[in-house]
N, C-alpha and C positions, 0 to 999 in steps of 0.2 A: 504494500500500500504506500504511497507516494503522501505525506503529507508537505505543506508549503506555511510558511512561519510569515505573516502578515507584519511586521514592523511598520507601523501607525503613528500618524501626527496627527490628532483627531484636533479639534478647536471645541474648547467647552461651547455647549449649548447650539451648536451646530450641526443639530440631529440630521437635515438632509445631506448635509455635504460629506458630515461622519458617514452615512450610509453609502453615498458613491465613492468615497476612499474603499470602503468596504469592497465593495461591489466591484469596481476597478482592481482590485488586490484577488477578487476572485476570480475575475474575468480571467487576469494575467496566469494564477494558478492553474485552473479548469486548463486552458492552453497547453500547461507542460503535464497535463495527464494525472494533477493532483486528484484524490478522492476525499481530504480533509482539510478545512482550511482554518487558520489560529490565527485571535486574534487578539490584544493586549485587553487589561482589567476596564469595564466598563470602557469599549472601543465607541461605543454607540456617543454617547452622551461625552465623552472627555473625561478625563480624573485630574483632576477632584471637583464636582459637579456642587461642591459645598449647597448654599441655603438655595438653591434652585432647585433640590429636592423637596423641600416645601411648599413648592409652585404644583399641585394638582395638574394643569392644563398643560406641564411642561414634562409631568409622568403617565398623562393622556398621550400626547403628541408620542413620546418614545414607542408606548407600546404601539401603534400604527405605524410608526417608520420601519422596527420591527418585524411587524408582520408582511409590510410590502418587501422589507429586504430578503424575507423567506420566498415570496413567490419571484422576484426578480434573480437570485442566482442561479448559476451554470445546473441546467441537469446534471447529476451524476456526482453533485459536487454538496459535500455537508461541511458546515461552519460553526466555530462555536464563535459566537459576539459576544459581547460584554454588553450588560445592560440592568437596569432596574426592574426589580417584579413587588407587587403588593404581598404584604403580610396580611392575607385574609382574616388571621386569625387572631388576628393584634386586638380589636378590639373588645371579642371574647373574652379572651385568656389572657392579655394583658402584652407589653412588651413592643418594642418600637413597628412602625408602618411599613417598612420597608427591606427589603433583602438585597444585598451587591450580589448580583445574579451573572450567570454566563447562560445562554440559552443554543441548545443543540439544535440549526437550524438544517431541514432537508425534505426533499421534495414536496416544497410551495408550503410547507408549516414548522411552527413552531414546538418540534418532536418532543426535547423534555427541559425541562429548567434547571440548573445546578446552583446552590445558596454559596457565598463565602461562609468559613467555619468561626476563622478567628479573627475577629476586628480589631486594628489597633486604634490605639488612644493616645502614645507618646509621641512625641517633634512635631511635625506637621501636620500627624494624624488625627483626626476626628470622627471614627466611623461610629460610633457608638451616637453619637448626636442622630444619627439618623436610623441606620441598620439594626435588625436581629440577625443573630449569628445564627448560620444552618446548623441543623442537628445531622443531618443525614452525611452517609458516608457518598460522594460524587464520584457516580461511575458509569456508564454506559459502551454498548456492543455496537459496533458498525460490521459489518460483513464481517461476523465471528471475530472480528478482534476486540478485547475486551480493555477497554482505558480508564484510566482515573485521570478525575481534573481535581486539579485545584486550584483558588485565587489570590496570587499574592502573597501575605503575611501568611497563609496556611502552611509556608514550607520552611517557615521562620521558627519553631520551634522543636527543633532538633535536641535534646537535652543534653547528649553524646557532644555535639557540635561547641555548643554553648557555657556549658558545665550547670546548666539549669533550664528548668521550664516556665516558659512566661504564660503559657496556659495550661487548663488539665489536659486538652487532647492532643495527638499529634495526628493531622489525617495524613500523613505520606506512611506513616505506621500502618494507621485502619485498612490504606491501599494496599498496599503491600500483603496484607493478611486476608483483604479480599481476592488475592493474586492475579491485577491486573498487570498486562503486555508492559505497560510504559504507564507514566506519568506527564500529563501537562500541569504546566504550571503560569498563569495567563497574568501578568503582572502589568501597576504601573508602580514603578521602584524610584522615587525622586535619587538623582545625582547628587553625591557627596564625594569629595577626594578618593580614591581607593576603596569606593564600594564596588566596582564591577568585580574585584580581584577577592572581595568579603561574597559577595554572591556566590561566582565560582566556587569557591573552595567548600562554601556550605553544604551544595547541591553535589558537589562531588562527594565529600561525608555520606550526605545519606542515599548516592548512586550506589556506593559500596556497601554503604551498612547494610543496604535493602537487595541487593541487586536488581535496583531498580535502574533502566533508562529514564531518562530526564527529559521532558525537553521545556525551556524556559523562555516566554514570549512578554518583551518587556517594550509598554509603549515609546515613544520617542520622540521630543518637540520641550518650547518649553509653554508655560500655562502661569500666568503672574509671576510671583518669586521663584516657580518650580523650574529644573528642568529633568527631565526622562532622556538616560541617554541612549536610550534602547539597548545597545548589547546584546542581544536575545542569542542564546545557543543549546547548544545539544550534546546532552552526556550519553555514552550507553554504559549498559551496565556494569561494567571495570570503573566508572568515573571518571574518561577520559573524552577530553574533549572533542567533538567530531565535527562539529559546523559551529561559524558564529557569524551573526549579523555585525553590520556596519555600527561603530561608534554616532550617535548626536547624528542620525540622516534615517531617512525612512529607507526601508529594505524589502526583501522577499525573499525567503529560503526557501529552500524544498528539499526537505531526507525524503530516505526510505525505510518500511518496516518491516525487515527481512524473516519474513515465518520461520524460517527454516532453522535460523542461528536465534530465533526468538530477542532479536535486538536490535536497534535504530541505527543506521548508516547514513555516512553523506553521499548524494548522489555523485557529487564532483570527489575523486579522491584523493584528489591533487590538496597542496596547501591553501588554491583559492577558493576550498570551501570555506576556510575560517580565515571572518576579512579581518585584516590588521587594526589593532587598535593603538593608538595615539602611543610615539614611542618613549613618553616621559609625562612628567606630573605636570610641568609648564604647558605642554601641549594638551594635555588631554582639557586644565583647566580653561586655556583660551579656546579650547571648541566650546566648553559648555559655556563660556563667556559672549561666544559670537553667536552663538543660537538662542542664547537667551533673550540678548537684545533683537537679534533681529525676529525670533517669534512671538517679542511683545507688544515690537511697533508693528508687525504685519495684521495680529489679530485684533490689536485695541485700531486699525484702522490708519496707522498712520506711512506713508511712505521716506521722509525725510525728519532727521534730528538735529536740533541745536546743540549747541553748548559754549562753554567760558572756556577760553584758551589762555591759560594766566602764565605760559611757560614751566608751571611746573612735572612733576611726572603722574601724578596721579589724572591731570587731565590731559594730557600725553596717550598714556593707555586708555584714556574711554576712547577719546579719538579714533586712535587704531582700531579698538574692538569694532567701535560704529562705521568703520570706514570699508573693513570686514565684512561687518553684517550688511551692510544695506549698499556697499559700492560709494566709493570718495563722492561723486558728484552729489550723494542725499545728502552729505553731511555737514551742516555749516557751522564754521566755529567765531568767536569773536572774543577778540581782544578786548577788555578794561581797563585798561593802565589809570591806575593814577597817581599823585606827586611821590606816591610814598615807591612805584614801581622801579623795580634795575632795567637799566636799559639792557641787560643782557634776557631779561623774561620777556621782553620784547621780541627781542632778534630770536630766542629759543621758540617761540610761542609761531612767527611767523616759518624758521624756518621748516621746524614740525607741519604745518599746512603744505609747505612746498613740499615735502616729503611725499605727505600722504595722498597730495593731488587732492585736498579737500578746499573749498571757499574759503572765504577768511576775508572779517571787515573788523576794523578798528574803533570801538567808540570811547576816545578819554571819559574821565569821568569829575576830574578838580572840579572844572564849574559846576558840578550838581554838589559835591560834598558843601562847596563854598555854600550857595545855597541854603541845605542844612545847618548847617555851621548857623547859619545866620537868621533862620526859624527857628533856632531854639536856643538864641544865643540869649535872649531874657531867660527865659525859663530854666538854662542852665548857668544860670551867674553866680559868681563866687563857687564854682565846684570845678576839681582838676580833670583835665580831660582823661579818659582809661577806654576800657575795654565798650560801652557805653559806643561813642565816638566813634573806635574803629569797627564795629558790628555795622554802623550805617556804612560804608564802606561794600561792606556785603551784600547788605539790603541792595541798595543801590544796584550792584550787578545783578542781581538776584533777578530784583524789580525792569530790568533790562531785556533781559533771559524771557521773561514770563512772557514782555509785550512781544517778543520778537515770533517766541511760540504763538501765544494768539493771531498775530497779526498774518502768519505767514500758512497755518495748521502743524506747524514743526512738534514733532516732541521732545521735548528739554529735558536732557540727560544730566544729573547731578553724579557730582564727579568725586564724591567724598567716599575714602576707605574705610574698611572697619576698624584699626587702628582707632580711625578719629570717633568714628562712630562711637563707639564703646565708652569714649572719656570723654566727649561730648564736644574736642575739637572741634568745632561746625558753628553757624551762625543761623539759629531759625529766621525762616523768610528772607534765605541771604542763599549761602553756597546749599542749603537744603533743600531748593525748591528745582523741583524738577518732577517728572513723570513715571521717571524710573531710574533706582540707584543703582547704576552698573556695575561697580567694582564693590558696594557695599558691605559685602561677605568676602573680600578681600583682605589682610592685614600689608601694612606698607610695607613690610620686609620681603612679602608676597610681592607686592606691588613693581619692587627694584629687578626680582627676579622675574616675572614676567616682561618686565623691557629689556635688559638682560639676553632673555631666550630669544623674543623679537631681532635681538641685533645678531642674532649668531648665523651665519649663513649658513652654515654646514646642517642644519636644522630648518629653523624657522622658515629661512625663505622659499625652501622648497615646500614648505607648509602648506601656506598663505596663497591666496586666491590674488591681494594685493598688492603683491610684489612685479605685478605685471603692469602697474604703473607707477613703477620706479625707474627712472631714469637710467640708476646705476644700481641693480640690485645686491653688488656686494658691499653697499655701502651699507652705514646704520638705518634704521628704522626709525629711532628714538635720539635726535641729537644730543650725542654724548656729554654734550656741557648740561645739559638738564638729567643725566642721570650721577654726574657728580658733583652738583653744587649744595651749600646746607638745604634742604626742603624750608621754604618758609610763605606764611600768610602772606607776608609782605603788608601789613598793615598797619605800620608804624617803622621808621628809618633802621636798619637793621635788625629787623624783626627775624630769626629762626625760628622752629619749631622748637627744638631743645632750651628756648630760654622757657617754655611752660609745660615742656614733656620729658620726660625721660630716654635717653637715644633709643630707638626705634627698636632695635633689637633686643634691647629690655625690656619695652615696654611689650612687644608683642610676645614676647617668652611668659609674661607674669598674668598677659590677657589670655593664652592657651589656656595655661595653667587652670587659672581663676573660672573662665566661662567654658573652655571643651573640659578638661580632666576636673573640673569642680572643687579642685584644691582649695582648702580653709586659708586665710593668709600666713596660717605660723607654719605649714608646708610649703607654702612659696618659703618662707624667710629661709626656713633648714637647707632648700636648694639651691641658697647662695646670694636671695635678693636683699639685699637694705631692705629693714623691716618700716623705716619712716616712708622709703619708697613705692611697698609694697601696700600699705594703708593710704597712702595717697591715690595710688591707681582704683584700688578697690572704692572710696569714696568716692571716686569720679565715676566710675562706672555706674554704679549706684544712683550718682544726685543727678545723670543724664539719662534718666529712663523720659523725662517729659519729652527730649529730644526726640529720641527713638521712635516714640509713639505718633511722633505729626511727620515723619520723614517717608520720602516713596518708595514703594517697593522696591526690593533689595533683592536680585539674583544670587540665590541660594547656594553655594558651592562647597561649604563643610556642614557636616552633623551638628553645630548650634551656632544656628544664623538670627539675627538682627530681623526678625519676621514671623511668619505663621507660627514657628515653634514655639518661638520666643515669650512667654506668658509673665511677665515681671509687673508688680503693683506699682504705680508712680506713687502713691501716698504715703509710703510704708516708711518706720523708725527703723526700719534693722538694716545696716551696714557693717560686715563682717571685718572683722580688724586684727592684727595680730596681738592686740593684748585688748582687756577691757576697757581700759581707760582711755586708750585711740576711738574705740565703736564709742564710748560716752561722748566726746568729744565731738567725732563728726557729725554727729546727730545735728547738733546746734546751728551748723554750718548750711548753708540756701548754696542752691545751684547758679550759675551765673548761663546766662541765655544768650 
């Protein structure tokens, strides 16, 4: 039996056009002689379809695209689609409305339904808001071969794998003892650092534990802060790898399901069944960086992005991502200068445009600060000028950014890392305002190394889509004077960032620490940090959650991102400190804005 692995870029809430990707993906399989067609978790509707399951008319609409996409595919050809089913029995017997369903589709109807088992509820997960968990073991016979599905998280508690169980059942167990042929497993798996590599290795685990073949089908695109970066591949039962889908792009596989050896083959048996994936951590981050942006402005509608080209590197890299994503000519950037600017962020600022083959307009800004300065120069008498002062500075570009966005439909890309983010580095209604925070979930030590990987030719260039409007491709990407000069605001005469951070590589070693490994601060101190330094970060972190909470969407690219995961109280007393009398202390202490 020939199955075909559907890798999917579905657009939430775009039930018809979900269904002709569908349909298109079946057409193309049907063609090479497929009898089953796979397709990621909730293919129909997008994942994460979050409060639009609330919308009755919107789980009317599903189940009729549904049923037409049952009678519009290929004779000959069954599908499982991902989709919503009613919980008939929810209001009975109590228990949520709704099931994350895959439904077994084949000649012209809707054959049987499969429930997901186990819903998660941690990082970005929310399935319990909505879903009851299936009871039933998911299995079903096509021409005597007997398969088990399951959706997603269902293959995530492995207890062997893990050293514990996050729920009481395991359904890759239950299949296994049902003694189905193989295993699917119909995922949308959000992209984090070296999760394709945490996948793999799981599914391998329990390929062998079970002697089960595998095969794993993971959506692909990205959807707000998410991105899926598909990956989707195929273990038999030794747990070795036999086919894998394309990294961050939509694909189509097709194995086979050999009776005879009772196990899953790739049809091509060459090495270009299993397509390459991104040959390092810089690369694999800038694809999910470039498909981020570019499947946020495609689906929120927009085709061209602004942004503030201040010369230094963090908007250096949006730039390139954006120039990346959407092709130089969308992307427009503009200069700010003002009294307090080096004429070198200037020349940095314009030669990066020439680089990139993007537009670029210059609009000073003195006579607006003057201006201010002079609206509020009663209202500010007798007070020294501070951080106050140079925030309108922000503003001001800010408020530039926003008209240039409206005036033109542009989407204005804020340029600010998570470094800043975290310590609240930023200026609300200033460097914050934008549509979407590209590099967000980025740290700037992150940030030097992805320009860095950009400038390397042996690498990068051959990467990049954009290098084929470069003049001289073995030159830099990122002029070099902008990735070795001190990083600063520039909003005040010799202004660094180190005169109100801690150097960069500190500072992001103690923000791991503190927000991914969840370290108390007296295990930062023992790992080497200054403990007055270490309570300083930690209050900052802390006293900028109001930040956080008004900033744009942030593309997601580690396990605890500045967004959907992210659940932190702005009102809250508790601030974790390495001794008591620091957390007394900083309590007292107001945020500055």
């Amino acid at each position: 039996m020939k199955i075909a692995i559907a890798q999917l870029n579905p657009t939430i809430g775009d039930l018809t056009g979900n269904a002709q990707r569908i349909l298109a993906a079946a057409q193309a399989a049907a063609a090479q002689g497929a009898r089953l067609l796979l397709t990621p978790e909730l293919s129909l509707c997008g994942y994460p379809p979050r409060d639009l399951l609330l919308d009755p008319s919107f789980l009317e609409t599903m189940q009729r695209v549904l049923r037409q996409l049952a009678q519009d595919l290929p004779p000959g050809l069954a599908a499982l689609v991902g989709t919503v089913e009613w919980n008939e029995r929810s209001l009975e017997e109590g228990g949520k409305p709704l099931f994350n369903s895959t439904a077994l589709l084949e000649q012209q109807q809707v054959r049987q339904i499969f429930h997901k088992r186990l819903l998660p509820t941690y990082d970005v997960f929310d399935e319990d808001r909505y879903f009851e968990p299936g009871r039933q073991i998911n299995h079903f016979h096509l021409d005597s071969l007997h398969v088990g599905v399951t959706i997603c998280e269902d293959l995530w508690n492995d207890e062997e794998f893990w050293g514990k169980r996050s729920y009481t059942t395991n359904p890759i167990a239950d299949l296994a003892q049902a003694g189905v042929a193989f295993t699917i497993n119909l995922s949308a798996s959000p992209y984090s650092v070296g999760k394709r590599k945490t996948r793999q290795a799981m599914l391998q685990h329990s390929a062998t534990r079970y002697q089960q073949p595998i095969i794993y089908v993971n959506q692909v695109g990205g959807n707000d802060d998410l991105i899926f970066d598909g990956n989707s591949f195929v273990l038999n039962r030794r747990g070795e790898l036999i086919a894998q889908a394309q990294g961050f792009s939509s694909d189509l596989v097709l194995l086979e399901y050999d009776a005879e050896q009772q196990d899953l083959r790739a049809l091509d048996a060459s090495p270009a069944a299993i397509a390459p994936h991104p040959s390092s951590e810089m690369a694999e981050i800038w694809s999910a960086l470039v498909l981020g942006v570019q499947d946020y402005a495609r689906k929120c509608g927009f085709s061209q992005v602004v942004l503030g080209l201040s010369g230094g590197i963090d908007s250096s890299l949006v730039a390139a991502i954006a120039a990346e994503a959407l092709g130089p000519e969308n992307v427009f950037g503009v200069l700010m200068p003002s009294p307090h600017s080096s004429e070198h962020s200037i020349t940095d600022a314009l030669d990066l445009a020439d680089k990139l083959g993007i537009k670029s307009h210059t609009l000073p800004i003195g006579n607006l600060m003057q201006d201010y300065d002079q609206g509020l120069a009663d209202l500010f008498a007798g007070t020294d000028p501070g951080i106050a002062e140079e925030n309108i500075q922000s503003r001001i570009r800010g408020n530039l950014l926003m008209a240039i966005a409206n005036k033109f439909g542009h989407l204005l890309l804020s340029t600010g890392n998570k470094s800043e983010m975290a310590v609240g580095y930023c200026t609300l209604y200033g460097d914050m305002n934008g549509g979407l925070a590209a590099i967000a979930d980025v740290p700037k030590t992150c940030v030097y190394a992805l320009c860095e990987w950009l400038n390397s030719p042996c690498e990068a260039h051959q990467f990049l889509n954009l290098t084929s409007k470069i003049q001289n491709p073995k030159s830099e990407l990122i002029p070099t004077h902008i990735l070795t000069k001190p990083p600063s605001a520039e909003l005040k005469p010799g202004q660094v960032d180190q005169d109100s951070l801690p150097p960069y590589d500190i500072l992001d070693d103690i923000l791991d620490r503190f927000i991914h490994e969840h370290q108390p601060p007296d295990a930062i101190v023992a790992a080497g940090h200054d403990a007055a330094v270490v309570d300083r970060v930690v209050k900052m972190v802390t006293r900028s959650e109001f930040k956080r909470r008004q900033a744009p969407p942030g593309i997601k690219i580690t396990d605890r991102a500045f967004g959907t995961g992210w659940r932190m109280p702005i009102a809250s007393r508790w601030v974790a400190a390495s001794t008591p009398t620091a957390a007394l202390a900083s309590m007292a202490e107001a945020p500055k804005q």
